[in-house]
N, C-alpha and C positions, 0 to 999 in steps of 0.2 A: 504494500500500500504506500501510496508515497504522500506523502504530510503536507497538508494543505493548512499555510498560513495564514489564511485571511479569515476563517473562522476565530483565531483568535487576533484578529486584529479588529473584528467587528465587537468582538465583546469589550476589550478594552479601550476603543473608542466611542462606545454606547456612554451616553448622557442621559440622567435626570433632566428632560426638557421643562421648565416651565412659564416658560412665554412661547406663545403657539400664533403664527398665523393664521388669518382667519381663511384663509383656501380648503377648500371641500376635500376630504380623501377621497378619491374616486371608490366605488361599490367595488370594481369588481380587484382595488388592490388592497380596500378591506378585507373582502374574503380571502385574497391570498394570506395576509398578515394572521387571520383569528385560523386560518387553515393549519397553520404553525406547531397551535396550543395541543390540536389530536396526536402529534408526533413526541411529546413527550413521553420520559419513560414513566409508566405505572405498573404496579403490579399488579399479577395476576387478570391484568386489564380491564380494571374495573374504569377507566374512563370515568374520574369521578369529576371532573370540572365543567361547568354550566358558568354561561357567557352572556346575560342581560345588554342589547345594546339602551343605552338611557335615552329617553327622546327628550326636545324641551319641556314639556310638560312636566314630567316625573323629574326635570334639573330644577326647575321651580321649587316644586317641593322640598329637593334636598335642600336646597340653599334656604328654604324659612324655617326649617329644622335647625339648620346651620346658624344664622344669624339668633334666632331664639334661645343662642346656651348661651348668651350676653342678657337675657331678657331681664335678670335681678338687678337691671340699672334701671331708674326711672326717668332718666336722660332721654328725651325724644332724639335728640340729635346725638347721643351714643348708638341708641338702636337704629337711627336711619345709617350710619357709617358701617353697625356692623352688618343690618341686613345686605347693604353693596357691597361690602368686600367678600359675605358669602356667595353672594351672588355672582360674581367678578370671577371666583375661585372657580363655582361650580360651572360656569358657561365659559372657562376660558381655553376652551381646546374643540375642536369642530366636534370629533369624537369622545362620547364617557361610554364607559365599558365597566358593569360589575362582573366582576370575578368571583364566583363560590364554589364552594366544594359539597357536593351531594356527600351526605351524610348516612354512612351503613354500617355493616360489620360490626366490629366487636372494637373497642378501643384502638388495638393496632393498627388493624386494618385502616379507622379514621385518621391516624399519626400519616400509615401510607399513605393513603389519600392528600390528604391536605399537603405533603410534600410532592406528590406529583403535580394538582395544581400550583403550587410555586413554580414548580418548573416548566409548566405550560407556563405562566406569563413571562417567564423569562425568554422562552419561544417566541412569544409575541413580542419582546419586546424588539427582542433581534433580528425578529421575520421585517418589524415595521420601521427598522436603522436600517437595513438592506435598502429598503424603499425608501432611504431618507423620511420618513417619518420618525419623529419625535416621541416618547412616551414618559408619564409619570405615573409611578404607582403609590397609589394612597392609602396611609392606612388610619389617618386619621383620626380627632372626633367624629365624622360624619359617617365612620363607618361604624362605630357605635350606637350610634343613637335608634332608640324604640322606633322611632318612623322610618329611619330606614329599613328598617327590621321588616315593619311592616311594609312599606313602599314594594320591596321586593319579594312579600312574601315567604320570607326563608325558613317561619315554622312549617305552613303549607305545602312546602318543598319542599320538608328535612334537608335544608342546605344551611352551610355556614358562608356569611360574606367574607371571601379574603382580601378585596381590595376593590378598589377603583381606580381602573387604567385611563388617563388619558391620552389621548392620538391625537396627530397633527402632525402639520410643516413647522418646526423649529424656527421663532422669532430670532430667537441665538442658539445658541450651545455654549454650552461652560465649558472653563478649562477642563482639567482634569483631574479630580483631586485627590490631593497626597494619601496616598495607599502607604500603610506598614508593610515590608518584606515576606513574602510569605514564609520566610524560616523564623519569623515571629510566631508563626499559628502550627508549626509541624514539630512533632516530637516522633522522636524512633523509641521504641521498644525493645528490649533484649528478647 
């Protein structure tokens, strides 16, 4: 087999985007991108990750959830600044995308799970820096919160949220930030 570099040159030049222009991701290099997340490894292939695209409507929502964990100020003009910045947050990427993990098995099996979808969105994230698209995965207050909970149903669903991806064309990209050595994180064993 002979060693192909640019798989890790795309990971290590993958950025947290978060300023996004406002340009449409075309459909059909969406589905190439969310195409990604099924090629991760899982076990025993249970395919347990489930992919909500958010439409504005349901970004509305999140965002008066979002600005409402400020609501113990009695400040009109605290809660109008924080409802826009939720709002600013939750509309600021053409694409939002949740992320959850269908919910089974026995304990382990949901540890497996929940680690294969991490690594579908890291799929994604790298399916959609191929394509020069940008991504941010959020784990947020808003992914906390009871209405999102409900928003997306995820008793109904026995699903857990694990994120919210946002998509886009990158307004910038960040440098690239200072990483420890990995002979910082590796030990040998006798």
């Amino acid at each position: 087999m002979i060693p192909n570099p640019t798989i890790v040159t795309a990971i290590q030049s993958r950025r947290t985007i978060k300023e996004f222009r406002s340009d449409p991701v075309p459909e059909e290099t969406l589905w190439r991108i969310l195409d990604a997340a099924r090629w991760a490894p899982n076990h025993r292939l249970t395919e347990p990750w489930r992919i909500a695209m958010i439409g504005m409507q349901s970004r509305e929502t999140l965002a008066d959830a979002l600005a409402n964990l400020t609501e113990s100020s009695q400040d009109p003009s605290v809660m109008a600044k924080a409802k826009e910045g939720a709002r600013k947050k939750v509309m600021s990427s053409p694409v939002l995308l949740a992320v959850t993990c269908r919910l089974a098995g026995n304990r382990a099996q949901q540890v497996e799970d929940l680690a294969a979808v991490c690594a579908a969105v890291q799929n994604l994230q790298l399916a959609a820096w191929s394509e020069g698209i940008g991504t941010h995965w959020n784990t947020g207050k808003v992914t906390r919160l009871p209405e999102t909970s409900a928003l997306l149903e995820l008793s109904e669903r026995g699903e857990q949220l694990v994120g919210f991806l946002y998509l886009g064309y990158p307004a910038q990209v960040p440098e690239a930030p200072k990483r420890q050595p990995i002979q910082d994180f590796v030990r040998n064993l006798p």
